[in-house]
N, C-alpha and C positions, 0 to 999 in steps of 0.2 A: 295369631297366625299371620294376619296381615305386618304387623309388626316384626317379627321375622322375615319375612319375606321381602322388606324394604330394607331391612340391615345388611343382608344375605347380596342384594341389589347395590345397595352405598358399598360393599367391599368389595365387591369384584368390579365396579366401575373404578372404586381407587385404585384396585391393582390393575385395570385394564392403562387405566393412567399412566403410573409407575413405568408399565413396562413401555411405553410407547416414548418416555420419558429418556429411559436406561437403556434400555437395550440399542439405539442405533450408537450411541457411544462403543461399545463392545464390542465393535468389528474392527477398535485400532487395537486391543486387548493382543497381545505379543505378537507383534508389530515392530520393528525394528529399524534404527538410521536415524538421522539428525534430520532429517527433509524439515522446514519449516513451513506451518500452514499460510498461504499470504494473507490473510485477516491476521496472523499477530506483526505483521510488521510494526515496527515503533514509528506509530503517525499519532498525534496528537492535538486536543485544540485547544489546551492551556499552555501559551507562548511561555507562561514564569516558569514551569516546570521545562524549559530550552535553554542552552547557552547564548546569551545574548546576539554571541559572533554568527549563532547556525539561525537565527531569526532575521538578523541583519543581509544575511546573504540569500537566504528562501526569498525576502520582501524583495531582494536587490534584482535577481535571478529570476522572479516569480513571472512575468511577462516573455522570455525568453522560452520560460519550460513551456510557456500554455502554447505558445506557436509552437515548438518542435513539438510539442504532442499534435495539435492541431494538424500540421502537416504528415506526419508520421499516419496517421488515422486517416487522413485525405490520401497521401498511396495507397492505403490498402483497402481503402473505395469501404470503410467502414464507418459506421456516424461518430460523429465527432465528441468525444466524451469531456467533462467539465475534468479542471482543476483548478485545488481550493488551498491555500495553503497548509491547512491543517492536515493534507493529504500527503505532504514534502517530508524529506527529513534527508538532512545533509548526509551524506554516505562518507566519501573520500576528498580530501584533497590534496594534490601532488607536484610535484614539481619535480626539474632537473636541477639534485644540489650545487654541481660547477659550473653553473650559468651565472653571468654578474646579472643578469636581465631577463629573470626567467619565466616562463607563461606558466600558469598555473593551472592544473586540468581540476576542474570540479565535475563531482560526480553527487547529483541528486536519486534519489528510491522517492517514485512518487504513486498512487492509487489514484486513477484517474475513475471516475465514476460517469452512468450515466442515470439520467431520468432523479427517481429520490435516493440520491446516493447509493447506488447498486454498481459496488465493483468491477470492470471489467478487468483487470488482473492488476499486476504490480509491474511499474516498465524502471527502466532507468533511463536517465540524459544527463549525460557529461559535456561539460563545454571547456571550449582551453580560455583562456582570458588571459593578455599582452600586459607585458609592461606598460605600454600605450593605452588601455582602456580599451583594445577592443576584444568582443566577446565573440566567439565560433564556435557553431556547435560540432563538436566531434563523434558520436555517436546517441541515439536514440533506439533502446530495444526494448521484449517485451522478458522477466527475467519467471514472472511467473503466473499461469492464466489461473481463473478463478475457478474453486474446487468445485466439480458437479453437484 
């Protein structure tokens, strides 16, 4: 009897498992739209799996983004979140093609975290960069806050 009664025990703590498991999944169950969760964005921390030129330019860039984050987070009188580079990833870059001499607008997607890496959303920072070498930032926003 006793024996039974531990088995009886062992399977409804598995299925009490199970469901605590599954069932919060099932509230996106016909669910509809492209929205993207910001945990999948494409951030990574093995550089070989990158194209050389979007490592080359995160490393180049990577001191510029942490200030306009910095600042951006200092307006809005919120603490100041880390980023790392494995948190970057090259989005856009553009130009004007009938210019002999034209600036280049880069647009970084970066997850800036705080404390042990605990997301506070996904922002973006675009900067134009001169034929001369110098770099401006042109906008800094937040594109998508972190799911409750």
């Amino acid at each position: 009897m006793k024996q039974i009664l531990h088995i009886r025990l062992r399977t409804m703590l598995g299925i009490a498992c199970l469901m605590i498991c599954v069932l919060p999944s099932t509230g996106n169950i016909g669910k509809t739209g492209t929205k993207v969760c910001p945990m999948t964005a494409s951030f990574t921390s093995d550089w070989n799996s990158l194209p050389l030129s979007d490592v080359a330019l995160i490393n180049s860039y990577l001191s510029h983004i942490q200030e306009a984050c910095r600042d951006y987070y200092v307006q809005r009188d919120e603490e100041i979140p880390t980023v790392s580079w494995y948190y970057v990833s090259l989005k856009e870059l553009k130009a004007a093609s009938l210019s002999a001499n034209p600036t280049v607008q880069i647009t970084f997607s970066l997850m800036p975290y705080s404390g042990a890496h605990n997301p506070v959303g996904i922002d973006e920072v675009t900067f134009a960069a001169s034929y001369t070498g110098q770099v401006s930032l042109v906008e800094y926003r937040r594109t998508e806050d972190v799911a409750a």
